[in-house]
Each structure stands twice: as C-alpha cells, then as structure tokens.
C-alpha atoms as one frame of an Amber mdcrd trajectory, in Angstrom:
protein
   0.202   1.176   2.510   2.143   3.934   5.074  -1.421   5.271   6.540  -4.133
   7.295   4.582  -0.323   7.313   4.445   1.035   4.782   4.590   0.232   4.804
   2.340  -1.792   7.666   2.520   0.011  10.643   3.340  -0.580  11.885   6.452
  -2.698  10.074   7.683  -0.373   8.406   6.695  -0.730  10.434   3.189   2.060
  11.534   2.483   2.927   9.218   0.267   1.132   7.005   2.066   0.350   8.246
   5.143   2.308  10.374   6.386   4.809   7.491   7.216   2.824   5.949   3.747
   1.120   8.548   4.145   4.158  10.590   4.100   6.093   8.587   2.309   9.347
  10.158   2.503   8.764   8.611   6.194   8.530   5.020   5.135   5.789   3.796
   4.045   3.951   0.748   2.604   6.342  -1.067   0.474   6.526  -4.108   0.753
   8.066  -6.663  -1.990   6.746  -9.900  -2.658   5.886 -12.503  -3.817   2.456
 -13.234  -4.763   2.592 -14.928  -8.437  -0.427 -14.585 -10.789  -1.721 -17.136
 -12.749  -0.256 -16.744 -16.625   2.850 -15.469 -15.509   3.276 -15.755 -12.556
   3.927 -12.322 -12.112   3.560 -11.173  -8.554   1.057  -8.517  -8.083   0.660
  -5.649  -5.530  -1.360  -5.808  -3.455  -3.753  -8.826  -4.332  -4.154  -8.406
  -7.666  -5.296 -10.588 -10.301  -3.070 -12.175 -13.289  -0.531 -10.066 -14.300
   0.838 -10.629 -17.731   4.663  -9.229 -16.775   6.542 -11.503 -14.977   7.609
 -12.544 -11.376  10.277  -9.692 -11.198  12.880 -11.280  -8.652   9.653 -11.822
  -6.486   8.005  -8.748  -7.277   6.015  -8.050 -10.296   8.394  -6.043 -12.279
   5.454  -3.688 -13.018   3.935  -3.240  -9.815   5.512  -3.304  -6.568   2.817
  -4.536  -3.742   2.318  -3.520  -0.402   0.003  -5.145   0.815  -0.574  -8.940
  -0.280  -3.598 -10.805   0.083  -3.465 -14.904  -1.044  -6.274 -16.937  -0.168
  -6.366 -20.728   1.361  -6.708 -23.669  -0.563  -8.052 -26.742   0.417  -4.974
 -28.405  -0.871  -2.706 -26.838   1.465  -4.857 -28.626   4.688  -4.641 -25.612
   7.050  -5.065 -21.809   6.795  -6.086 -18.560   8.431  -9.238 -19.679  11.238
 -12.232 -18.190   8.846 -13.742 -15.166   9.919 -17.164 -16.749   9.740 -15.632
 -19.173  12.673 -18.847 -19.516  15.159 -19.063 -16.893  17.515 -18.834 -19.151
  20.699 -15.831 -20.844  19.134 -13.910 -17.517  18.574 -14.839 -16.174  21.938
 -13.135 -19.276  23.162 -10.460 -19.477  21.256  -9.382 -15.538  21.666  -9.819
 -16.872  25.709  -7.213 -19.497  25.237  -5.056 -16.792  23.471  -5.374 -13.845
  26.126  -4.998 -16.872  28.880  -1.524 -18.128  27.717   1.339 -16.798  30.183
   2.457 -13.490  29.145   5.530 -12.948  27.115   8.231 -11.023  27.740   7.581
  -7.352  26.673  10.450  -7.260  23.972   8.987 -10.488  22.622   5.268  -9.249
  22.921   6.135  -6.299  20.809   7.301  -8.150  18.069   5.755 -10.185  15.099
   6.119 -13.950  15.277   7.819 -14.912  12.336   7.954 -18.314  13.642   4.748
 -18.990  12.876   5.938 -19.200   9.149   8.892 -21.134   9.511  10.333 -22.134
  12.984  13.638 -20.934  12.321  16.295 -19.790   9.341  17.070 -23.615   8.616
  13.825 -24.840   8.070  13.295 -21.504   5.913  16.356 -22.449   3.882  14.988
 -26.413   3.538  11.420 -25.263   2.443  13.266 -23.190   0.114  15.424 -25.764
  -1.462  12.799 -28.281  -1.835  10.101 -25.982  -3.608  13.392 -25.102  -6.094
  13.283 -28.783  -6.450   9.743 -29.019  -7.759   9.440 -26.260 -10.254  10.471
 -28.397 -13.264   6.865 -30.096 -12.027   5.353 -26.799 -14.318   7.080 -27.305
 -16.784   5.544 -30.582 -17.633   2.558 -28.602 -18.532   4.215 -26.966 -21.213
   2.413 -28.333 -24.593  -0.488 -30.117 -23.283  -2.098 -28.133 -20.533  -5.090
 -26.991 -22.562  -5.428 -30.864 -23.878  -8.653 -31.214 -21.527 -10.331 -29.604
 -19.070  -8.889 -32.374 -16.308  -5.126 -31.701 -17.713  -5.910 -27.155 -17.416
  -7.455 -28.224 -13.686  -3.870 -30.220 -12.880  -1.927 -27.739 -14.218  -3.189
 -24.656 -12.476  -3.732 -26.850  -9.158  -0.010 -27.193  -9.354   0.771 -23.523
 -10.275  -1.179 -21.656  -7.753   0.328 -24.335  -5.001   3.937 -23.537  -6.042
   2.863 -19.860  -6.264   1.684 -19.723  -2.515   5.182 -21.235  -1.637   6.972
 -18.832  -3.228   4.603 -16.114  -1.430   5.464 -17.774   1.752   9.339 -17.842
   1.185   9.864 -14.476  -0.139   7.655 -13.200   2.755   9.465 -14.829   5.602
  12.914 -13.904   3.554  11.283 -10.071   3.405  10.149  -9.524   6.756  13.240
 -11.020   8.244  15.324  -8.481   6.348  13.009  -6.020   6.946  13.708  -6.684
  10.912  17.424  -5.105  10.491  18.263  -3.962   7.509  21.732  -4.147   8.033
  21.687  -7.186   8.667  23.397  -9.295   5.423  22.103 -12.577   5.965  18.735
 -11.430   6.012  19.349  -9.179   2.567  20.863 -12.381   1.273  18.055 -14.279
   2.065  15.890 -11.845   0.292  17.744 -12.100  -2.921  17.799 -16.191  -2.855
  13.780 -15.468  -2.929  13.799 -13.024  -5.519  16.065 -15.545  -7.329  13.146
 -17.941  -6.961  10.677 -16.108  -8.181  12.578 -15.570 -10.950  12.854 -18.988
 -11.807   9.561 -19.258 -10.834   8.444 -16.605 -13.555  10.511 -18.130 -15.922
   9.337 -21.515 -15.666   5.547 -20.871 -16.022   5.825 -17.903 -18.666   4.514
 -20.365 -21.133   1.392 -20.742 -19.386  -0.357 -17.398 -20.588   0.653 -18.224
 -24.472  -0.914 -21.426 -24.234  -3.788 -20.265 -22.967  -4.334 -17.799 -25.051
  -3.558 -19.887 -27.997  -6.568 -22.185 -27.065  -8.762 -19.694 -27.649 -12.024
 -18.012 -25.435 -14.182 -20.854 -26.627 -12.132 -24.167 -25.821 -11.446 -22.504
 -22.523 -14.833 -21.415 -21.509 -15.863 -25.032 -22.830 -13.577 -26.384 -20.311
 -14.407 -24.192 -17.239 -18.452 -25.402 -17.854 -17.575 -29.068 -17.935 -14.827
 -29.045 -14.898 -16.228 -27.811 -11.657 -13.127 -27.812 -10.757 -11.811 -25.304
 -12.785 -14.687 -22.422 -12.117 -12.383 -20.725  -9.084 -10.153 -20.195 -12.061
 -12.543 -19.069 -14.036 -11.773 -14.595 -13.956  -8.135 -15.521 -13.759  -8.637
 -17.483 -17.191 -11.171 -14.313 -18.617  -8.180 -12.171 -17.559  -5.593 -13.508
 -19.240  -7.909 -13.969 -22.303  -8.766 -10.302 -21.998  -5.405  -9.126 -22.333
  -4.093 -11.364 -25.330  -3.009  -8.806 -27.641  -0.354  -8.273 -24.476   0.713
 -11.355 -23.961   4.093 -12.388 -26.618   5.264 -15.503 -27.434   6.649 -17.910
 -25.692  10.383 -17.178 -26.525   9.376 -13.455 -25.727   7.246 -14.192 -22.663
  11.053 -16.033 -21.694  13.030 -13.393 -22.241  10.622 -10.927 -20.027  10.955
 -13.487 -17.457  14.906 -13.431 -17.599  14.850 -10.003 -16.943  13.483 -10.594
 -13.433  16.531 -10.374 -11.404  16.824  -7.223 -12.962  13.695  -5.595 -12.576
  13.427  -4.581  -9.066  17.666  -3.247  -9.216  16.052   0.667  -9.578  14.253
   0.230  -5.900  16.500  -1.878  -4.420  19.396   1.084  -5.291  17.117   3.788
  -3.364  15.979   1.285  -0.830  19.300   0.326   0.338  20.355   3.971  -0.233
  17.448   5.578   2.423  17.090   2.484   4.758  21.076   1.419   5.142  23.246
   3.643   3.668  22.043   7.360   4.303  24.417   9.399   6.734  21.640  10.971
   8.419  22.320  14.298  10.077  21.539  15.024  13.699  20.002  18.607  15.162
  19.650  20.529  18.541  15.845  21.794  18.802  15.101  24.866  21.032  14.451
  22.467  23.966  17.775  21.287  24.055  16.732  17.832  22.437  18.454  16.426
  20.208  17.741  14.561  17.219  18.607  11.897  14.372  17.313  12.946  11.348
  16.439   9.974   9.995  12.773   9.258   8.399  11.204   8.818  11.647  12.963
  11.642  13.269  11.976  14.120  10.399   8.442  13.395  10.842   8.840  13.374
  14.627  11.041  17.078  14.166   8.646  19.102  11.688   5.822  18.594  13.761
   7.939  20.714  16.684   5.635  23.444  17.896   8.540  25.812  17.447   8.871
  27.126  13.488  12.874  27.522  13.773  13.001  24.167  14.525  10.867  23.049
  12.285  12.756  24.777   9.564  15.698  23.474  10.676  14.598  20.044  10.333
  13.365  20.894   6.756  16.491  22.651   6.091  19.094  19.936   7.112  17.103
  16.677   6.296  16.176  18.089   2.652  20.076  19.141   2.258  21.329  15.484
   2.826  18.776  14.598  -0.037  19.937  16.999  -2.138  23.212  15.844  -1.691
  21.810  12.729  -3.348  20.079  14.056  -5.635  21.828  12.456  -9.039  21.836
   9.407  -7.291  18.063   9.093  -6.596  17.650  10.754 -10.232  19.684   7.714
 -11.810  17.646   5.336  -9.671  14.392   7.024 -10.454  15.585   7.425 -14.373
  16.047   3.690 -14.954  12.740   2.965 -12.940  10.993   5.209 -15.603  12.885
   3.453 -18.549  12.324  -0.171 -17.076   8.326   0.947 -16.543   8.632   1.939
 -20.597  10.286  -1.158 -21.303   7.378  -3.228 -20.023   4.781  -1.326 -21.796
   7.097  -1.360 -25.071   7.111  -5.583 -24.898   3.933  -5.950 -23.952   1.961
  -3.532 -27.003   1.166  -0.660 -24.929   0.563   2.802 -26.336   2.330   4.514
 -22.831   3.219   3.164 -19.396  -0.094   4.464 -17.443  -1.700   2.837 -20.147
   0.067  -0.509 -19.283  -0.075   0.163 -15.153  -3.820   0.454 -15.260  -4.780
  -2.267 -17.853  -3.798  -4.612 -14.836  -6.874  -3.287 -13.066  -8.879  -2.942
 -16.178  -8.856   0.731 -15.233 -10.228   3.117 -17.405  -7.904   6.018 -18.227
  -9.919   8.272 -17.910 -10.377   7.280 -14.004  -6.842   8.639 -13.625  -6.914
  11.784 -15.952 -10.315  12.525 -14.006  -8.716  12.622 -11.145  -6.060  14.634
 -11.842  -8.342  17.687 -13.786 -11.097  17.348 -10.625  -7.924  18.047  -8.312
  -6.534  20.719  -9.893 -10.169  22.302 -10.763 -10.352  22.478  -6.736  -7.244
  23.732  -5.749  -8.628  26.777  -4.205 -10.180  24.280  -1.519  -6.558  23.201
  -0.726  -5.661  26.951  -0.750  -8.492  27.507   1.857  -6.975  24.973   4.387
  -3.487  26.214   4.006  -4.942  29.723   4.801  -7.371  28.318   8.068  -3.541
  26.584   9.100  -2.122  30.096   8.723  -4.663  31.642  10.538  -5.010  28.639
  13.744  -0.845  28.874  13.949  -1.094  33.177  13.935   1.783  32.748  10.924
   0.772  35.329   7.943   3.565  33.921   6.174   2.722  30.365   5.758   6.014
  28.285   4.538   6.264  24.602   3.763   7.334  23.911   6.729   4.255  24.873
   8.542   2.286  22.287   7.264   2.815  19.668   9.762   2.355  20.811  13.757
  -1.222  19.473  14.953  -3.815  23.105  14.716  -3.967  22.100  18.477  -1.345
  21.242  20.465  -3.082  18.179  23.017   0.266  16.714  24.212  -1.905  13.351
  24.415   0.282  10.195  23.864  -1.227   7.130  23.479   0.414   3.771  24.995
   0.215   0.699  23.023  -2.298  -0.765  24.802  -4.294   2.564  24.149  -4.156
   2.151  20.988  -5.320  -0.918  20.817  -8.643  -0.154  22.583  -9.398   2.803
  20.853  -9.073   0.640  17.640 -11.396  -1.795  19.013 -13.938   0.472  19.617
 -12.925   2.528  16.393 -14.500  -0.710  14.737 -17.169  -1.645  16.864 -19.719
  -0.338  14.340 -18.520  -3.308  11.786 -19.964  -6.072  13.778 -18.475  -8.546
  16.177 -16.857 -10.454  12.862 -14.598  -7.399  12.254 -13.438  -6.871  15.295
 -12.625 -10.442  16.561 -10.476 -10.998  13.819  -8.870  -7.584  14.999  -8.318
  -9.573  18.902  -7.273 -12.267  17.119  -4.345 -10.319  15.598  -3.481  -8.391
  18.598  -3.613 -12.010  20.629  -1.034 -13.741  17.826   1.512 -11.143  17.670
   0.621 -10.182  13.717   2.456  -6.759  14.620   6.222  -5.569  15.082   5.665
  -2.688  16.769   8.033   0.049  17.820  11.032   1.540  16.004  14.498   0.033
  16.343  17.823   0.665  14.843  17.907  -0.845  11.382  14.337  -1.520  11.120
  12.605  -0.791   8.049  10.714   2.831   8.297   7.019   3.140   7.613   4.558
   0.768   8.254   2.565  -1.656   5.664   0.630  -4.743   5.920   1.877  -8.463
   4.415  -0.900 -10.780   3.566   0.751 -13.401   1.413   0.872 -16.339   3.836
  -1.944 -17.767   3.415  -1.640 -20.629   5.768  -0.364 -18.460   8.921  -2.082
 -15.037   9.355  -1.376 -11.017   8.407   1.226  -9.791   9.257   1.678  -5.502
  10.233   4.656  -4.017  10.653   4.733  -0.422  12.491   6.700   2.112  14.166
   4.780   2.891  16.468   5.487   6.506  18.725   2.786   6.555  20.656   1.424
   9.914  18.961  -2.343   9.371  17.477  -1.058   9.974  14.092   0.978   6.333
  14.952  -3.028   5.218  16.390  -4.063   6.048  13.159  -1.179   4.147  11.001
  -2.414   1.053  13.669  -6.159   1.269  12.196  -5.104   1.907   8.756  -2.995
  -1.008   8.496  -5.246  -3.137  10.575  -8.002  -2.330   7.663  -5.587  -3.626
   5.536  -5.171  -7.021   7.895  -8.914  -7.689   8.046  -9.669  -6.863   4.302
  -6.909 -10.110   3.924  -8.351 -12.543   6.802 -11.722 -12.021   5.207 -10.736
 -12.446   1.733  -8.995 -15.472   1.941 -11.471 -16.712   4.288 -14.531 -16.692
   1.622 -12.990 -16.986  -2.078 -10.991 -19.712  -3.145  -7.040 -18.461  -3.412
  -7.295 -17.789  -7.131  -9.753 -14.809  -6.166  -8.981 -13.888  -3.251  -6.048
 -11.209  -3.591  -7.578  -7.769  -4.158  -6.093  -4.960  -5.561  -5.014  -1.935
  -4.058  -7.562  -0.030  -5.944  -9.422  -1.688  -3.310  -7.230  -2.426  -0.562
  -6.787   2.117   0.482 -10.598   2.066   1.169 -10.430  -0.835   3.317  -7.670
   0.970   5.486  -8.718   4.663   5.194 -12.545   3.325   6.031 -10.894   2.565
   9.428  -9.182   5.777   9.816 -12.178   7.549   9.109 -14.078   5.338  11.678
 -11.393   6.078  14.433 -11.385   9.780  13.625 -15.501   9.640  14.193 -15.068
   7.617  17.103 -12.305   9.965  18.478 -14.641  13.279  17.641 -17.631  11.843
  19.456 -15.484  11.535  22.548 -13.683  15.255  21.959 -13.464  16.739  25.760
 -14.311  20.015  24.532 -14.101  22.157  21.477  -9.761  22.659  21.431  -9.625
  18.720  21.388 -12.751  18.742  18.604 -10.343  21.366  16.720  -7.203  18.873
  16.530  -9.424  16.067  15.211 -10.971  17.930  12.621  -7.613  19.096  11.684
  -6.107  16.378  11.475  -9.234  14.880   9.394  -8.231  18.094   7.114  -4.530
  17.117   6.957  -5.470  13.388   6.368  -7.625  14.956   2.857  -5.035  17.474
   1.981  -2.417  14.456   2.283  -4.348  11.403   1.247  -6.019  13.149  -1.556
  -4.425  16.406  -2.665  -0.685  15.352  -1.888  -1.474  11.887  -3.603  -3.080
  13.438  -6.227   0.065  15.709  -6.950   2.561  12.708  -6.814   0.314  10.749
  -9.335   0.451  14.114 -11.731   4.282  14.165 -10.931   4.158  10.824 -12.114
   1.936  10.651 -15.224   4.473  13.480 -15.971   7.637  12.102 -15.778   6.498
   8.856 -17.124   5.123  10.665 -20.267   8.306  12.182 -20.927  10.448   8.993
 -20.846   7.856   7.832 -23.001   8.582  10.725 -25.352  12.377   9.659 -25.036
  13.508  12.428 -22.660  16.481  11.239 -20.809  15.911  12.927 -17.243  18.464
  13.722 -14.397  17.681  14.230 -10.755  18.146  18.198 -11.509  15.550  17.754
 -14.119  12.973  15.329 -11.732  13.291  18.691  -8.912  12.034  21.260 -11.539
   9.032  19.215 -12.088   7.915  18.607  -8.855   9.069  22.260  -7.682   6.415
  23.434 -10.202   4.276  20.991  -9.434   4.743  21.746  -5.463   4.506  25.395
  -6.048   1.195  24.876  -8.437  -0.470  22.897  -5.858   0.446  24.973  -2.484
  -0.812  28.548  -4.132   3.097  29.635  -4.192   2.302  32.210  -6.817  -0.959
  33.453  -5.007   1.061  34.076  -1.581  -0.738  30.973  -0.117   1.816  28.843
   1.048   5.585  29.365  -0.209   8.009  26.565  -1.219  11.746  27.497  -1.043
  13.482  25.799  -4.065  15.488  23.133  -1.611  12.211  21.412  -0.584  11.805
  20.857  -4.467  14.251  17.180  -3.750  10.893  15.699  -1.828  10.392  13.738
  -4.672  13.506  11.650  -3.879  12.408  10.038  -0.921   9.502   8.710  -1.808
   9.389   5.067  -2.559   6.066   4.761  -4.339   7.163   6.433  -7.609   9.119
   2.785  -7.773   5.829   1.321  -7.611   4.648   2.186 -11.301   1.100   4.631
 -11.093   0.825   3.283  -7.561  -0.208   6.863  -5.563  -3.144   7.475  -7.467
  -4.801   4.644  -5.691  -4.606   6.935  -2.416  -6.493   9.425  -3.707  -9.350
   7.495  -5.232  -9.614   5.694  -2.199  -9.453   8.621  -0.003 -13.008   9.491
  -1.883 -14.384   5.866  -1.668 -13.544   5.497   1.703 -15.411   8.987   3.074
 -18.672   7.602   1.388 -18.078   4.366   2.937 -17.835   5.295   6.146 -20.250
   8.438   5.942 -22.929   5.649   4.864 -21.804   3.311   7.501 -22.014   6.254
  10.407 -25.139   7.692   9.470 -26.712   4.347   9.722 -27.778   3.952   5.664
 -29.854   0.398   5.222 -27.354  -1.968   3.780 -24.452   0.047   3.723 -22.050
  -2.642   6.274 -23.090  -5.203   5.103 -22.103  -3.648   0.944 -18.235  -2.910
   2.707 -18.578  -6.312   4.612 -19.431  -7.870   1.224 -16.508  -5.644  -0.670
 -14.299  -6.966   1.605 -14.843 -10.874   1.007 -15.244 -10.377  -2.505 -11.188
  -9.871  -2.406 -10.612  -9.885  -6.145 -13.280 -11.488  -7.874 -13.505  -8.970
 -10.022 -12.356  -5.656 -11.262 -11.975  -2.981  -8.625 -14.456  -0.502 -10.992
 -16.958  -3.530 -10.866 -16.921  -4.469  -7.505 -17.503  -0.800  -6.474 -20.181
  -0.084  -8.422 -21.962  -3.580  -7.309 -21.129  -1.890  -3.660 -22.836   1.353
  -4.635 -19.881   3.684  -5.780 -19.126   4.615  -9.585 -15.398   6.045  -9.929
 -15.580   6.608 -13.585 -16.944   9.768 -12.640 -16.165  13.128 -10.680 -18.553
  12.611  -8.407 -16.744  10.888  -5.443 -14.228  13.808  -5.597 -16.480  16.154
  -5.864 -18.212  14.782  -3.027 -14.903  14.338  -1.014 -14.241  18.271  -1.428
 -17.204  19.207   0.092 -16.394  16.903   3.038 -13.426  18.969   3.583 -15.078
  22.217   2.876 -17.844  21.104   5.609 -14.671  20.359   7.428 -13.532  23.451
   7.229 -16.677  25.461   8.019 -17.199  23.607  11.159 -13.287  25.215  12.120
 -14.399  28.683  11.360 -17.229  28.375  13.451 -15.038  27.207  16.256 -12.270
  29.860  15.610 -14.992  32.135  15.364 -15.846  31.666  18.946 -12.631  32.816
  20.316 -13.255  36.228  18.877
C-alpha cells in the first residue's frame, strides 16, 4: 500500500508511495473481501473482527489494501510454509526456474489461474458458496449452546469467509486487469453482492456472542481445544460490546452493504475509466498522456517548464472535477459518521481506530510531533532548493531526483537487487521472495486500462500473494517492487504459522513490513554508491521517501482528522470547501508563508486524487510505520542481538494481537513521541551527511 507509497508516498509516499506513496498516482487500494469473525466485516489489511459489516465485500469502514488470510487445515491445501525444509525449497524453486520459459507477455503477468482456471469455474464456485450461506444461519439461536456447537459454528464461518475472500479477489484482480472492461466490473459487483449477503447472514453472530457473556465464553474456549485459535477473535468482539447493536440493528447495518463502498467506487471509476486525461509536448519534443502514471513520470522532468506544465494541466483537469470528487468525498465523510453514529462512537477517528484498539492519542501524537518539526521539513525543501540552484522553490520542484543518474533498471534488475536487498533476513525471507518471482505472483508493467498504483492481495489463502505493479523501470518502480514484496512475505509467513483466525495483520503493521524493505534496499543500494553524486541521489531519495512517507502522510491524516471532525460537527462540505483546507494545510506544511516552498492556489485540488481518504483514517498508518520501520531496519543493519529474529517473529505473529502490543513485545512503544522523534533525527543525519557532500563541491 502504493510504496513507502504505495502506500507510502514517494517512496511510494505520496499517499502511499509515491504511486501509494503518491497516491494521486495509484496506489494501494485494493477492495476485498476478507470477512471477520462477528460480522463478517471485511477488514483492511488483515485485521481482526470488525464489528461493521461486510460492505459489498469491503468493510464499509475500512477499505484494505493489502489482505492477509491464513490456511486452515480444513481447506486441505495452502501456501507451501515458509518453514518448508531448506533442501526441499531449494528443490522445489529448481523445478520452478527449470520449467520451459513462458512467453514474455505471459511471464509478465500474474497467474490468476491459479485461483480459478477460468471465468466459468469462477462463476460455479461462486454460485455454489451462494448456495451454502443459509448453512450460518442455522447457528442463529444456539451457537453459544456449548462449546462443541461455538467450535461448529465458527468452523463454518471462517470457511465460508475464506471463499468469499477468494471470489471477490479473483472477481477484483480480474477487473483490476482492464478496467474498462464490463464483464470484469460486473463480476466485481456479483462479489460485493456476496459479501453482502454474506454480512447479512452472519450479523447475528456478534450479538449472540456478546449476549453469552465473557464468562460462558472464556468457559468454553478452556474446555474446547478447538476453539483456542478463536480465542482473540472472541476477546475482540467481547471487548467492543457496547458497539455491537442488536440483532435487527446489526441487520440493517448489514443491508447497507451494497451501499457502502458507492462513495469510492464514484471516484474510482471516475480516475481509473472515465477521466479525459490531457496530453503535453515536453521541451524534448516528447510527448505525453497525462494520466496518473504519466504525471509522476512528467514532474520528475529535469526541465522546470515542463514540470510546471505537467502540474499546471494535470491539476486543471482535476479541478475541473472538483464538485464531483467533493460530492464523492462528502458522502464518504457522512457514510464514515454514519458508522460511528450506529455503532456508539463519540467521532469517526474514534470509531476507525477502536478497530486496532488504538489509542487516540497515538494519532493526535502524531500529528502535534509533526507539526512541532516542521522546520526539519523546511530544511530539506531548502537543501532541494539549493542541490537544483532554484532560489525560488515551487511545488513543482519537489519531485526531480537531487541527482540526475539516468540509471534504469530492467525487470530482471530489479529483481536481483531485491534479492540481495533482503539477504540480511535469512535464507527463509528470501526464498519465499524466489518463490514469488518463480510463480508469477506479479503483473508487472503498465497497460492501457490497468489499474494505476501498485498494492499487494493476500486473501487467497490456498494459492499464494498476489502484487500488482507498474513497473517503469526507474528505481523509484525498484523500490515500489520491495515495498510490496514486504507486504507479500509479511502474508506467506503469517498464514504459514497462525491458524487463519489470527493470521491477518493489520496495516498498522503491514507499512513496517514493506517500508523495512525499502529501507533495506536503500542501504543495500548506498553501500554499492559508485561515488559520492550516486551516494547523493540515494540519500535524497531516502529524504524524499521521509518527507513523503512521513511528513506528506502525516499532513493527509491532519487533512483528514479535519474534515472528518467537521462532518462530525454537521458541516455540509463542497469540493470548494475540501481545497481551502488542504491549501492551508499544504501551505502550513511546505513553509509557504516563510518563503520556503510556495504553493500556487490550483495545486490546492491534490486532495482529489487521492484514494486513501476513502479508506477511513487509513494514511496515518504510513507515517507511524515510516518511524517503526527506520528502527527496524537501523537495528537489523547495525547488527543489534535479536533484532531479526524480533521482525522475523512480528511478522508470523500476523494478528494475534493488537498492533500497539505486538510492537512493544518486538521492542517499539508508539504511544509515545519517541519513534518520531527518533525518525527526525534520521533525516536530519540525512541531511547533514548532504551538506557535507555539497560542501565538497565548493
């Protein structure tokens, strides 16, 4: 989720990275499917229970991008476990890397086959799982009777759960192929349809759990082994019982599935399908489509006109869209409200982070830290100024490499300097890595009518990861591959040691597993730095992937907490109104007012194209990550006793518990500034290691 982008803005940060990371050039969204126990509500990435329901396939409070579901016994089959013998892998990745080559189109694209052979077989699996819900609903008044009756009845739920995971994902990744193709799209709304159903169907399970009570359940989970892989779903659900409603309220929350996702699927369809994007002439005679990839291709143009006329005409067609995105964006904020209204919550961050038992205060922290550092951010923007000879830094500027290399990076390239990029995690890291790269987990290069961005699907359990990229063969698209691939591996290993109930994580956890790898690549890159101009575009870009994973993140999540608090309030907002708060925010953040960096009022409409304000308080989750990550992989680097095999353990632990817990257990307290405090001095060490460099040229 889109890099440090991709989430993670560039590095992928932008809103992701820059792809996620940049968000506004695709990034990590990906919609399904995963159902949590109670409600069945789909979760993003991993997550435990959720109490809303299975929105059309997608949690209606929390759109995933990543999806981790772990293997059950039941199901007979699964992903080859990590801990596989070492011989055995080496063998089996032989077999793999032995098997006639395909052709190249067909090598450079994920195997959906491996999910279901073919559209027909999708459409059976499909019918027949519709066929069995009604099997849940025979729970409904007796499922808390005895412990052997709970077992049967969850048994059943989490098996129909991972086949609707495994439909919606085939139906979403097919769609996501070609976008414009309607038989795909209408595939993906049978499975949202399903989920629905789905949601509906099992909505009474929560309530009746609940109504037991802590001590007949916790009776029941010490007499039933079979019943203790439930056992933190069951605490969850128990935790949150003043949020859970009746029955006949927990059904009408389910019947508003269809309805949930309508907001993102209006903007989706709008950016991916619909669009008119514009097309430019750069200095060089090249032309260009100005569509997501383009734009993040065109403001990276050494040349500043052209980079301001990529801003200039790409930001126009948004703002010709502008009260459409704001209507889209609007009833996203009301629909977020209306979750946190039915389910007792004081605000919607408060409901967003309750998922995660999240403190808060984790998100307020981060936001005051942030802003109490600015000046840092203020500092890079004035090195930039200073590396590109530009005394007038615009917004523009923020995107051309401090060092022009002209180094692309082939596929294959990539794929080695991932390898070694992960080398220092052990030979059980990076097999599963060849193991990926020998299936064909990843659809690789852009196409027409491909989804933008890049993100990583976890939710069939029984096949493998898949990645989807769009790969350009610059190393900020070598990046987006390690980022996502953190993502992969963080899923394999998951679902390869806790039983399924545990084993999706949330994204709270799921950034640090991909910007960890970024962080690793960009060490493993600096080591091998040529001389000091290629050591000064790796330590830029390591200070664009902070000012982007963590600073830009940070802003969207204020933009966020903002807009939300004011629907909460019951301001009705317009698409005018959504520009004026993030032009203050963008000119707050970027030093405007000091003459650091200035933001001309069209670039204000950024907030449109960014998909992850659909996602409820989703962004955040870059930024803390971004700080979790640098003291992961500074531990790991320096060699600190214990520290790989604390991120191995994180890892496998998917989500066995809360994300605060499992951190601290792993050596890292978030409650507190620390971590970005500690992240700011990274980029201030950063930074002084550029002056000294710069300094030399004098």
């Amino acid at each position: 989720m889109p890099r440090r982008g991709q989430p993670l803005e560039q590095k992928h940060p932008e809103v992701g990275h820059e792809i996620a990371r940049d968000s506004v050039v695709g990034v990590v969204e990906q919609d399904v499917h995963g159902v949590s126990l109670g409600t069945a509500g789909s979760t993003r990435s991993g997550q435990r229970p959720k109490l809303a329901p299975l929105g059309g396939g997608a949690n209606p409070e929390r759109r995933p991008t990543v999806h981790h579901f772990e293997v059950s016994e039941l199901s007979g089959s699964g992903a080859p476990s990590a801990n596989l013998p070492r011989v055995k892998r080496i063998l089996l990745l032989a077999v793999l890397l032995l098997t006639p080559a395909l052709p190249a189109q067909d090598a450079d694209r994920w195997n959906l086959g491996d999910i279901y052979p073919d559209q027909k077989a999708w459409a059976v699996a499909k019918d027949d799982l519709a066929g069995r819900l009604d099997e849940i609903t025979a729970c409904n008044g007796d499922m808390a009777s005895s412990a052997a009756r709970l077992r049967q009845c969850l048994d059943l739920l989490y098996e129909l759960r991972k086949g609707v995971a495994r439909i919606g994902s085939y139906a979403s990744m097919l769609s996501d192929e070609d976008t414009r193709v309607n038989e795909a799209a209408q595939m993906r709304s049978e499975a949202q349809l399903l989920g629905a159903d789905f949601s509906q169907k099992t909505s009474f399970i929560a309530p009746a759990i609940i109504a037991a009570g802590r001590a007949k359940i916790e009776g029941f989970v010490a007499a039933e082994p079979g019943l203790a892989k439930y056992a933190f779903p069951l605490d969850d659900i128990l935790r949150s019982a003043e949020h859970v409603r009746s029955e006949e309220i927990e059904k009408v929350i389910a019947q508003i599935g269809p309805l949930a996702d309508s907001p993102e699927d209006v903007r989706r369809t709008l950016a991916n399908a619909d669009m008119p994007w514009p097309s430019v002439a750069l200095s060089t005679g090249k032309e260009i489509r100005l569509d997501p990839a383009g734009y993040n291709q065109g403001r990276q143009a050494p040349d500043r006109g052209d980079r301001k006329l990529v801003f200039q005409e790409y930001w126009s067609k948004y703002k010709e869209y502008e009260r459409t995105y704001g209507v889209a964006l609007y009833s996203q904020l009301k629909r977020d409200k209306l979750y946190a209204d039915l389910r007792n919550y004081p605000s919607s961050l408060a409901s967003a982070l309750s998922d995660d038992n999240i403190p808060e205060s984790v998100y307020r922290t981060l936001v005051r830290v942030t802003n109490e550092n600015l000046s840092t951010l203020h500092r890079y923007f004035k090195i930039r100024g200073r590396i590109l000879g530009i005394d007038d830094l615009r917004y523009y500027d923020i995107y051309p490499p401090l060092v022009e290399t002209g180094k692309e990076y082939s596929k294959e390239e990539g794929v080695k300097l991932a390898l070694a990029a992960g080398q220092i995690l052990g030979d059980e890291y990076v097999d599963v890595m060849q193991r990926g790269f020998a299936e064909r987990w990843i659809d690789w290069f852009p196409r027409p009518g491909k989804r933008s961005g890049a993100y990583m699907n976890g939710s069939v359990v029984d096949v493998h990861p898949y990645l989807l990229l769009n790969y350009s063969g610059a190393y900020d698209s070598v990046s987006t591959l390690a980022h996502e691939y953190g993502h992969a591996v963080h899923s394999f290993m998951a679902n390869g040691t806790q039983p399924y109930p545990t084993a999706r994580y949330s994204i709270f956890v799921a950034e640090i597993a991909s910007q960890t790898n970024e962080n690793l690549l960009m060490d493993h890159m600096m080591k091998n730095a040529a001389d000091d101009e290629e050591r000064l575009f790796f330590l830029g870009h390591e200070l664009e992937g902070i000012r982007g994973s963590f600073f830009r993140q940070t802003m969207f999540a204020e933009f966020e907490v903002r807009v939300h608090d004011l629907v909460d309030q019951g301001e009705a907002l317009t698409g005018a109104r959504m520009t004026e708060i993030y032009g203050d925010l963008l000119r707050r953040y970027h030093g405007h007012d000091q003459g650091v960096l200035k933001i001309d009022d069209l670039f204000a409409v950024e907030w449109s194209a960014i998909p992850h304000f659909y996602y409820n308080f989703y962004v955040y989750q870059y930024a803390t990550s971004q700080a979790a990550a640098a003291q992961f992989s500074d531990a790991i680097l320096s060699g600190k006793p214990g520290a790989k095999q604390a991120y191995l353990d994180l890892l496998k632990s998917g989500g066995s518990d809360y994300p605060i817990n499992l951190l601290k257990k792993a050596g890292i307290d978030m409650t507190t500034p620390a971590p970005y405090e500690a992240l700011v001095a990274r980029a201030n060490r950063v930074m002084d290691e550029i002056e000294k460099i710069l300094d030399k040229r004098k």
